[in-house]
C-alpha positions as CSV (number, residue, x, y, z in Angstrom):
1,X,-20.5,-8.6,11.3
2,X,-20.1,-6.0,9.2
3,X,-21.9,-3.0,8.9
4,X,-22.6,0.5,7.9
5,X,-19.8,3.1,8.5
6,X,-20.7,7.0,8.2
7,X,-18.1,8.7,10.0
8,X,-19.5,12.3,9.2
9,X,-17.9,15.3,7.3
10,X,-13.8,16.0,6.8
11,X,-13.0,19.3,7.6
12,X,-14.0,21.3,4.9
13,X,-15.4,18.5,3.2
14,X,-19.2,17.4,3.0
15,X,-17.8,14.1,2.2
16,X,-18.3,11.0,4.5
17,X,-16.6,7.8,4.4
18,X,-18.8,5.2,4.1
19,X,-18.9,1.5,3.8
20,X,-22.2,-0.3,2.2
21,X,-22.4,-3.7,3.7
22,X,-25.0,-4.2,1.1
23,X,-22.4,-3.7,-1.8
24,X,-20.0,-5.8,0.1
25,X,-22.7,-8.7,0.5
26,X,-23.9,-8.7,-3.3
27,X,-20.2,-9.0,-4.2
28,X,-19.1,-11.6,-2.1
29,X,-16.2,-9.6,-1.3
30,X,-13.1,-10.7,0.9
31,X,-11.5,-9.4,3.7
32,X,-8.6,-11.2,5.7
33,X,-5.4,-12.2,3.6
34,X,-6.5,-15.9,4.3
35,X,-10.3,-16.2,4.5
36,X,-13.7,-15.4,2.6
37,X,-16.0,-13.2,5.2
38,X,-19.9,-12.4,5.7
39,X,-20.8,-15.8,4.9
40,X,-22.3,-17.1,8.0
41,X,-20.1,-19.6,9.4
42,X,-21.6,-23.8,8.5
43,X,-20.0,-24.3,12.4
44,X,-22.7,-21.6,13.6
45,X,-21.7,-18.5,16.3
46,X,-21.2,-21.4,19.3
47,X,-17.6,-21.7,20.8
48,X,-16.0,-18.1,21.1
49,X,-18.9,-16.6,22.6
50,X,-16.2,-14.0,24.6
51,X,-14.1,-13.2,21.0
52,X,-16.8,-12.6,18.6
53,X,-18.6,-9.8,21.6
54,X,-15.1,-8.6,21.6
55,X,-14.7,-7.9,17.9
56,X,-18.6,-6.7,17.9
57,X,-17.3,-4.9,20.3
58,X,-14.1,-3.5,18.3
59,X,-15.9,-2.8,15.6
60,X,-18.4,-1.0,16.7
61,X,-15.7,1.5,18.0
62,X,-14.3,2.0,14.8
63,X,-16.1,4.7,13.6
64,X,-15.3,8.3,13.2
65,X,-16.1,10.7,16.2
66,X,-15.7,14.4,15.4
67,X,-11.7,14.0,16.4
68,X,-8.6,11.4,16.4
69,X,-8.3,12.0,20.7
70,X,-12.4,11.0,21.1
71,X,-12.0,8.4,18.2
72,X,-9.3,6.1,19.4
73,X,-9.7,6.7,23.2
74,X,-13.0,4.1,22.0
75,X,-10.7,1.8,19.9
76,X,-7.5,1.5,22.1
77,X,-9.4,-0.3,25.1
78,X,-11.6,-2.0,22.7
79,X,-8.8,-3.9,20.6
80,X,-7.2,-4.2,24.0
81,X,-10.1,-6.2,25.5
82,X,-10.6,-7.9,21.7
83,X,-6.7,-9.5,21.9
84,X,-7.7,-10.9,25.8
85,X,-11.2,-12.3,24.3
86,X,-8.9,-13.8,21.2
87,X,-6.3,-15.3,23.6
88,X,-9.3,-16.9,26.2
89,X,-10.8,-18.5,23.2
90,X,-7.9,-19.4,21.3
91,X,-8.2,-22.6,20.9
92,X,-11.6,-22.5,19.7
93,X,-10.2,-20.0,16.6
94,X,-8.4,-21.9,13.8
95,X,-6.9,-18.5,12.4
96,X,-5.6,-16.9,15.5
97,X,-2.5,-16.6,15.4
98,X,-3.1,-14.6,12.1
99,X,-6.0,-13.1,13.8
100,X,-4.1,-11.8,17.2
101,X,-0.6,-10.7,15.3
102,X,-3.7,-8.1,12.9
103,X,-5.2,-6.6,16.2
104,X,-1.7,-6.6,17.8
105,X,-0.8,-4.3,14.9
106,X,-4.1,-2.4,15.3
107,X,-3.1,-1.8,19.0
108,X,0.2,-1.0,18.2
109,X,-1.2,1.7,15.8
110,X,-4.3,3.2,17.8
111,X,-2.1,3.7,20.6
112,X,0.7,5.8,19.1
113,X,-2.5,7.9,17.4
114,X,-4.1,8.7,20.8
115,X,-0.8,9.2,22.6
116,X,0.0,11.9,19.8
117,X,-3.8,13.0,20.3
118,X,-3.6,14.2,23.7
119,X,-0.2,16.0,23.6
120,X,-0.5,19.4,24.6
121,X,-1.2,21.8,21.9
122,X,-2.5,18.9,19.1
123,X,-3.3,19.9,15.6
124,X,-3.5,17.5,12.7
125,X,-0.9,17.0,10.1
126,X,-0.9,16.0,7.0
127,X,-0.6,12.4,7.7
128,X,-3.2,12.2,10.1
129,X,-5.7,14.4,8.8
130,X,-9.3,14.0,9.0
131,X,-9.6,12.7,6.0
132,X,-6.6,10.4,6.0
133,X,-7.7,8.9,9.6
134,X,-11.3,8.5,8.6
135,X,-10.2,6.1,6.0
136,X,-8.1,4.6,8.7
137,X,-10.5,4.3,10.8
138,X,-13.1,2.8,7.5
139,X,-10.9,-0.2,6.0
140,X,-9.7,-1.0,9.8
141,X,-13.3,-1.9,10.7
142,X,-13.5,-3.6,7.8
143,X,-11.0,-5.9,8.8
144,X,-12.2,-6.8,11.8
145,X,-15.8,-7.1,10.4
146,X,-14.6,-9.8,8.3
147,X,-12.7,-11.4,10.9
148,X,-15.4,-11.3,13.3
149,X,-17.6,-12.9,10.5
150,X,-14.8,-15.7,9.9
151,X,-14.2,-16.6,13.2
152,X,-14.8,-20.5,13.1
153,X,-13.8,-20.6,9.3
154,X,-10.4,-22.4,9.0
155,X,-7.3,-20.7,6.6
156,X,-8.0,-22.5,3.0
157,X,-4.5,-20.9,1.7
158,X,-2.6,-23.8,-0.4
159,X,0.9,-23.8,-0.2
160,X,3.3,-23.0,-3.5
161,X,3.8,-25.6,-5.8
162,X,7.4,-25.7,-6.0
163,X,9.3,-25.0,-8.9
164,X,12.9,-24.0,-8.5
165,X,14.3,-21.2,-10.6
166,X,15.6,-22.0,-14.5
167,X,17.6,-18.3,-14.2
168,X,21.5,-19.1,-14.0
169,X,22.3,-15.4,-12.2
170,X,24.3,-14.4,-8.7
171,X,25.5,-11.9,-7.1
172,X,28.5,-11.9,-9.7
173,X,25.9,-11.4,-12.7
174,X,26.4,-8.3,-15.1
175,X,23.5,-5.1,-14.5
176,X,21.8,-4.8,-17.1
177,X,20.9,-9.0,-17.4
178,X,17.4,-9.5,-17.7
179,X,15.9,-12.8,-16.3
180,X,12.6,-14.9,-15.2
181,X,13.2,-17.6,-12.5
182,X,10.0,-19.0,-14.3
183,X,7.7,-17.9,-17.2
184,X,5.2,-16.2,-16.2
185,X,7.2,-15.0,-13.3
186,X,7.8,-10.9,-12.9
187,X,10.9,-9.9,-15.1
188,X,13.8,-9.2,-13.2
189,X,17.0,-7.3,-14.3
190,X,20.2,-6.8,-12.2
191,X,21.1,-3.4,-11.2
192,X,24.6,-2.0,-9.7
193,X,25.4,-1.7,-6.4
194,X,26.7,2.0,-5.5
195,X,26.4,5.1,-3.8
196,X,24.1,8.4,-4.1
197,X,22.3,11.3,-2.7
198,X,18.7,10.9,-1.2
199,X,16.3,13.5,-0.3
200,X,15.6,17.0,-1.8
201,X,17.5,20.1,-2.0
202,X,15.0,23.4,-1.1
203,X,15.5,24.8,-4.2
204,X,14.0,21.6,-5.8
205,X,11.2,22.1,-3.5
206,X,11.3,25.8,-4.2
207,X,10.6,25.4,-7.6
208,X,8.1,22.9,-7.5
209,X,6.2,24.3,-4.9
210,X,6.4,21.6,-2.2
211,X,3.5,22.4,0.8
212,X,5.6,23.1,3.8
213,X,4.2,20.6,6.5
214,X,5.7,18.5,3.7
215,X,9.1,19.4,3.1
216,X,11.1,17.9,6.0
217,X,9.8,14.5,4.9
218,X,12.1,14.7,2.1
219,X,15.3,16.2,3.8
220,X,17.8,16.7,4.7
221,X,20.1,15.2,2.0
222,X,21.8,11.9,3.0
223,X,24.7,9.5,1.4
224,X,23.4,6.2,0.4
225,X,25.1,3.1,-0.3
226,X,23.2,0.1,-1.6
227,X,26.3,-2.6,-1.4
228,X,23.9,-5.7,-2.1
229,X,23.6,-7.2,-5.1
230,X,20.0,-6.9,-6.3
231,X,17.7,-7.7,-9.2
232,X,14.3,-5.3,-9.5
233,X,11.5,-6.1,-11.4
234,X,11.1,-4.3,-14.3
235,X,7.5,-3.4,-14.0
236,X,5.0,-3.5,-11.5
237,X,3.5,-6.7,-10.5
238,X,0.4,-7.1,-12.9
239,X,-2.8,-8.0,-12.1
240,X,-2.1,-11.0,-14.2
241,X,0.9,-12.3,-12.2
242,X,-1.3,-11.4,-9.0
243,X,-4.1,-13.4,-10.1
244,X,-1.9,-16.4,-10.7
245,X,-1.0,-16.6,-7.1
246,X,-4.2,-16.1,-6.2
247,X,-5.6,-19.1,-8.8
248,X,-3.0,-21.8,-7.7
249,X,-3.1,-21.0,-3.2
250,X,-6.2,-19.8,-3.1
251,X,-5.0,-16.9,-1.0
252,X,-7.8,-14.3,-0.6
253,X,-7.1,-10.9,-0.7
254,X,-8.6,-8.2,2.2
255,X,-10.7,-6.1,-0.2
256,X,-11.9,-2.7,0.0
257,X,-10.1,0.2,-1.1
258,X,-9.8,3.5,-0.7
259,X,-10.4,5.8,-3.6
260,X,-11.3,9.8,-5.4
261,X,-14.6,9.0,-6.3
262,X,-15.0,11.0,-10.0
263,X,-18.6,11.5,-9.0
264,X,-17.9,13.2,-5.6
265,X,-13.9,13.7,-6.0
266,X,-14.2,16.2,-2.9
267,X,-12.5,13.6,-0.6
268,X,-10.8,10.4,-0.7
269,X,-13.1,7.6,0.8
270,X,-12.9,3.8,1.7
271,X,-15.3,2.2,-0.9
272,X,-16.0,-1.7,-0.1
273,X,-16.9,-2.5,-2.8
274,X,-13.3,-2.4,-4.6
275,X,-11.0,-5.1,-4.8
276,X,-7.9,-5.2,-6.8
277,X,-10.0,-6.8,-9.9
278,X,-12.4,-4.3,-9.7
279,X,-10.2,-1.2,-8.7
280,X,-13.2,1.6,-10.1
281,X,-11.9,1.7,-13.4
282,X,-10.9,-0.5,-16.1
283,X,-7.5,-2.5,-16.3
284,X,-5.6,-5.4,-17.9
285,X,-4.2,-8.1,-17.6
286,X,-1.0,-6.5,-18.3
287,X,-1.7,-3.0,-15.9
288,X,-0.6,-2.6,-12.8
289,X,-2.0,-4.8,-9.9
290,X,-3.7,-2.1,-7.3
291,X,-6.3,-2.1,-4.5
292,X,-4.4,-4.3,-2.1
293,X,-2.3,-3.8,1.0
294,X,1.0,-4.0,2.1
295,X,0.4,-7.6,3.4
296,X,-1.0,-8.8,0.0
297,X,2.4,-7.4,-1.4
298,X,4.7,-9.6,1.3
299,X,2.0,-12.6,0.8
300,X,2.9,-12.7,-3.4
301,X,6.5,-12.1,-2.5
302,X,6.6,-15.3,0.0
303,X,4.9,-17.1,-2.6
304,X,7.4,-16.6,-5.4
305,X,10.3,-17.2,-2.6
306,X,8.6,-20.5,-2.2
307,X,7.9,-21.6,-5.5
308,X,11.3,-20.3,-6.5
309,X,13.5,-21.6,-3.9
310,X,15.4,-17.5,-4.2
311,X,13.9,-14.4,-2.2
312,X,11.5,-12.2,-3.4
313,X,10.7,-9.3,-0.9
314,X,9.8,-5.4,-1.0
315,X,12.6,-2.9,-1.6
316,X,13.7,-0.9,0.9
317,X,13.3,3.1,0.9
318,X,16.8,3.2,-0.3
319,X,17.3,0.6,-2.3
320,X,13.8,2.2,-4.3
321,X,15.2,5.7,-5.2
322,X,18.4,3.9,-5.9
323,X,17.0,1.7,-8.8
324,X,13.9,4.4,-9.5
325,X,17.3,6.7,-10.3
326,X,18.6,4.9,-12.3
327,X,21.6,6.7,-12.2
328,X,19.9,9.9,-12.8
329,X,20.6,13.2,-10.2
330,X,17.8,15.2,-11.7
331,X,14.1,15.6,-10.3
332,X,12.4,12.9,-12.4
333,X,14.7,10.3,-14.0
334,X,14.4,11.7,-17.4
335,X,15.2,15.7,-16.3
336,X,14.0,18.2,-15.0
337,X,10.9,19.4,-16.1
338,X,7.6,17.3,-17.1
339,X,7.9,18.7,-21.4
340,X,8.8,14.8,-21.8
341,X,7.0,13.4,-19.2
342,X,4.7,11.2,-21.6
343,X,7.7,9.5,-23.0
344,X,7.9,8.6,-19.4
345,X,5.3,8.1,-17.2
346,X,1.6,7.8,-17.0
347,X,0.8,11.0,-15.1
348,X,-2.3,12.8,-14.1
349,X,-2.4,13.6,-17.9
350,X,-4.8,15.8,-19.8
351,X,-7.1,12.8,-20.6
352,X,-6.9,12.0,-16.9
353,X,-8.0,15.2,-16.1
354,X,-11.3,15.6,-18.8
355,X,-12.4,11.5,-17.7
356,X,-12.4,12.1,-13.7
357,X,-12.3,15.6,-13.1
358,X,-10.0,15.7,-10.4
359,X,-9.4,19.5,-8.9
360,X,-5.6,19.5,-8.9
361,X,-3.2,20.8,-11.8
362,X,-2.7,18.1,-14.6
363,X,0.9,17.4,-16.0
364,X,-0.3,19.3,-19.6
365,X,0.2,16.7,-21.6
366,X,-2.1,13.5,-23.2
367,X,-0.7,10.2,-22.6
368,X,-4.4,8.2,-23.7
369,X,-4.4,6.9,-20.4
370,X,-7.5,8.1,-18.0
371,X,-6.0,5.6,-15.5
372,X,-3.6,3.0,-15.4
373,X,-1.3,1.8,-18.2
374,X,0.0,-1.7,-19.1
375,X,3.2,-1.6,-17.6
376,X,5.9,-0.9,-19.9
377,X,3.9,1.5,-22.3
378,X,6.1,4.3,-21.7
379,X,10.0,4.4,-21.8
380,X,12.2,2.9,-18.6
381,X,15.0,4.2,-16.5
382,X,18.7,4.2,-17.4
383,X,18.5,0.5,-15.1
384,X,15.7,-0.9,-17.4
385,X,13.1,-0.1,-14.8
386,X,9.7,1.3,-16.2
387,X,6.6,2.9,-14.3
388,X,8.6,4.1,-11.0
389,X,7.3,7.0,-10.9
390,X,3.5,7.1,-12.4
391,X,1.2,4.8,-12.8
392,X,0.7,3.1,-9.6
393,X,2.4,4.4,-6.7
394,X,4.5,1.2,-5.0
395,X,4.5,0.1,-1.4
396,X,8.2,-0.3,-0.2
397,X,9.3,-2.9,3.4
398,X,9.8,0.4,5.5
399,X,8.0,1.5,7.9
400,X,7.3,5.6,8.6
401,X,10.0,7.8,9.5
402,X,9.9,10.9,8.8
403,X,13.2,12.5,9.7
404,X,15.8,10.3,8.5
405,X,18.5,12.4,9.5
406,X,19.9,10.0,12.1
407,X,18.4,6.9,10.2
408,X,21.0,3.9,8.6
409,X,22.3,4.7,5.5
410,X,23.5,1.3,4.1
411,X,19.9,0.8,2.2
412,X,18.6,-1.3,4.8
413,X,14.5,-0.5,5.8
414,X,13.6,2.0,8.4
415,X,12.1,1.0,11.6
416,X,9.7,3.9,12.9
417,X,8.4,1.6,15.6
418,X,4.9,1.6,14.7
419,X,3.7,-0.4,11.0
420,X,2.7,2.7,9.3
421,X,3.5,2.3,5.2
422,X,5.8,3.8,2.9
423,X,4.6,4.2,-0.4
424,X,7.6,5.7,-3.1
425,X,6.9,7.3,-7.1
426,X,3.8,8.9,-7.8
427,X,0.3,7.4,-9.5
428,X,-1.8,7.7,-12.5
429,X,-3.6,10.7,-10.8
430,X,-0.9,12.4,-8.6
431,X,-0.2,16.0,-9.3
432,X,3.2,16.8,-11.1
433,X,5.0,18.0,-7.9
434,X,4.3,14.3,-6.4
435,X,5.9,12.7,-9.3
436,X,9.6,13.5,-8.1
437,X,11.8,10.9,-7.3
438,X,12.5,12.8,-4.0
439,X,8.8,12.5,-2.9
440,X,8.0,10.3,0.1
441,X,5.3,9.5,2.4
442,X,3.3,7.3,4.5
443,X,-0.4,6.1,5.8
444,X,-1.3,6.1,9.2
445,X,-3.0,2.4,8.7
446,X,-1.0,-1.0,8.2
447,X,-4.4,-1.7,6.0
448,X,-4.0,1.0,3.4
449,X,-5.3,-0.3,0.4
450,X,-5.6,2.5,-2.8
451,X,-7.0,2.1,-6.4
452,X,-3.3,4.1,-6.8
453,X,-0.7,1.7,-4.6
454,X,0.6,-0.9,-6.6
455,X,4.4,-2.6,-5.5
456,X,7.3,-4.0,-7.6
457,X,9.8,-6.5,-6.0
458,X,13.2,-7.2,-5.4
459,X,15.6,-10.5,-5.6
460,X,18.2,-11.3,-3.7
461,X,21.2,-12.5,-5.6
């Protein structure tokens, strides 16, 4: 079931994360990719008796306690003993494959936080601060809440009704040509195959005052070649285009996001009561989709693959700053400075700034947009991309590695072992130093879910 998270002050933050199951009841919210939660099941609690004390169990574990080594030494033999429940009652639980392969990536992730817990000499970085793990900790119970509460339920997920593509484009296709495979479909465009530099050089970072426990996430420099022919959407998926795969399979999204709270913007906290409709602030049909996870992403990607009869999947690192480029060697696609950057890119904007009240340095310029943008409202890249770097910030297939020095250079995704998510380009209310092409980082949560991450996709041609 789920229930009320206070996992106690940051570090040098009053600010507790905290879910309200209240919230989360009066909304109805979601919580698995497949299945509605917190309504009691019509088959009662009979029939996994050992899996649901498990994931009572689990979940009751994931809460914050005072540091990551005390935290997940609780959840690591918790989802351990939650995966043996899951497999002795297996076929009693109509979603458990979906069910094992989420705490098998829970396990996977717990694990590698303990483990780099109790190494001699531990202190927290930046991706596994307080802050950042609490919210870990946060949207991961909430998972497992609304699995727990879905136990019995069966997966109500229609398939795609399949279309085929209309577009007559392959790999021989000119860059530049911009296609649907179906209306209503994201816009694609072809970009070039070809070769270029990744990463930062230190004065770059010099001069726009990179923190230092960030710098070697961005370096050193390597040669890239993207030698697939690709086709990039040209915006952001919308929340339009998400809703239409939601409307025709059914498919139901996790819920609950993280978020700065304008009212108490001290700390980033997990709020259940978002959902990708109702990301804390107003939107479009035509902005950004945001407030969803990685797995959302791949689940509207395998629908289009299906409906299409072509593949649709997340970019890779690479192939991102390649087409976010768009042929450009400067810091931000347009230059080098931000005196153009709302031509651009919806940045953490003057407007921003007055509307939420944020304590980091604004961009110094007024774009109108408080939050997110339609896509398209600003000018694109030199490939016909818009929005890749502001607006939302956009999930990519990799997972963490930070030093890519020894890592493939052929534009293919990086495999850090563990399922921790890249996110590439900045958001509506990143400051201007995170709005270089050259910025990179991760989440310590396969369930990361931001009223800032958004994704665009690629096509395989």
């Amino acid at each position: 079931m789920l229930r009320n998270i206070d996992s106690g002050p940051t570090q040098g933050s009053t600010t507790a994360v905290r879910v309200s199951a209240a919230v989360a009841l009066t909304l109805g919210l979601v919580a698995t990719s497949t299945t509605p939660v917190f309504a009691q099941s019509p088959m009662g609690r009979g029939g996994a008796d050992a899996a649901h004390r498990a994931l009572d169990d689990l979940e009751d574990s994931l809460v914050w306690r005072s540091d990551a080594k005390t935290t997940y030494g609780a959840v690591v033999p918790a989802v351990n003993e939650a995966i043996l429940a899951l497999d002795e009652d297996r076929s009693r639980i109509p979603q458990y494959e979906s069910f094992k392969t989420a705490l098998e990536r829970l396990q996977v992730e717990s694990t590698y936080l303990l483990d780099l817990a109790t190494q001699p000499g531990y202190q927290p970085g930046v991706l596994d601060s307080v802050m950042f793990l609490q919210g870990s900790v946060a949207e991961w119970q909430y998972r497992v809440a609304s699995m727990d509460d879905s136990l019995k339920k069966r997966d109500k997920t229609r398939p795609a009704r399949v279309e085929g593509s209309r577009a007559d484009v392959s790999a021989q296709t000119q860059p530049g040509t911009v296609f649907r495979d179906l209306p209503g479909l994201p816009e694609m465009v072809v970009v070039p195959k070809g070769d270029y530099v990744a990463g930062a050089t230190a004065e770059e970072q010099q001069i726009w005052n990179v923190p230092e426990n960030r710098r070697d996430f961005e370096t050193p420099q390597r040669d890239v070649t993207i030698s697939e022919a690709l086709a990039f959407g040209t915006t952001e998926v919308t929340v339009g285009q998400f809703s239409a795969f939601v409307k025709e399979t059914k498919y139901r999204p996790r819920g609950g996001a993280r978020w700065w709270n304008p009212q108490d913007p001290s700390a980033m906290q997990f709020n259940a009561a978002l959902d990708y409709l109702n990301p804390g602030f107003p939107q479009t049909a035509d902005s950004p989709v945001v407030a969803i996870t990685r797995e959302d992403a791949n689940a509207y990607a395998s629908w289009l693959s299906a409906k299409t009869g072509e593949t649709y999947r997340l970019p890779s690192e690479d192939e991102w700053e390649w087409a976010a480029r768009g042929g450009a060697t400067t810091t931000f696609y347009w230059g080098d400075d931000l005196s153009r950057v709302n031509e651009y890119a919806n940045s953490f904007d003057l407007s921003s700034k007055e509307t939420n009240g944020f304590g980091w340095d604004s961009t110094g310029v007024d774009d109108g947009y408080p939050y997110t943008a339609p896509v398209a409202s600003f000018a694109p890249n030199g490939y016909g991309l818009y929005d890749v770097t502001g607006n939302a910030r956009e999930f990519v297939a990799d997972d963490w590695v930070q030093d890519l020095s020894a890592a493939a250079n052929d534009g293919s995704p990086h495999d850090g072992g563990v399922p921790f998510p890249v996110v590439r380009g900045g958001a509506w209310n990143y400051q201007p130093q995170n709005l270089r092409l050259d910025y990179r980082s991760a989440y310590y949560s396969s369930e990361t879910a931001t009223n800032m991450f958004g994704f665009r996709l690629v096509r395989v041609l």
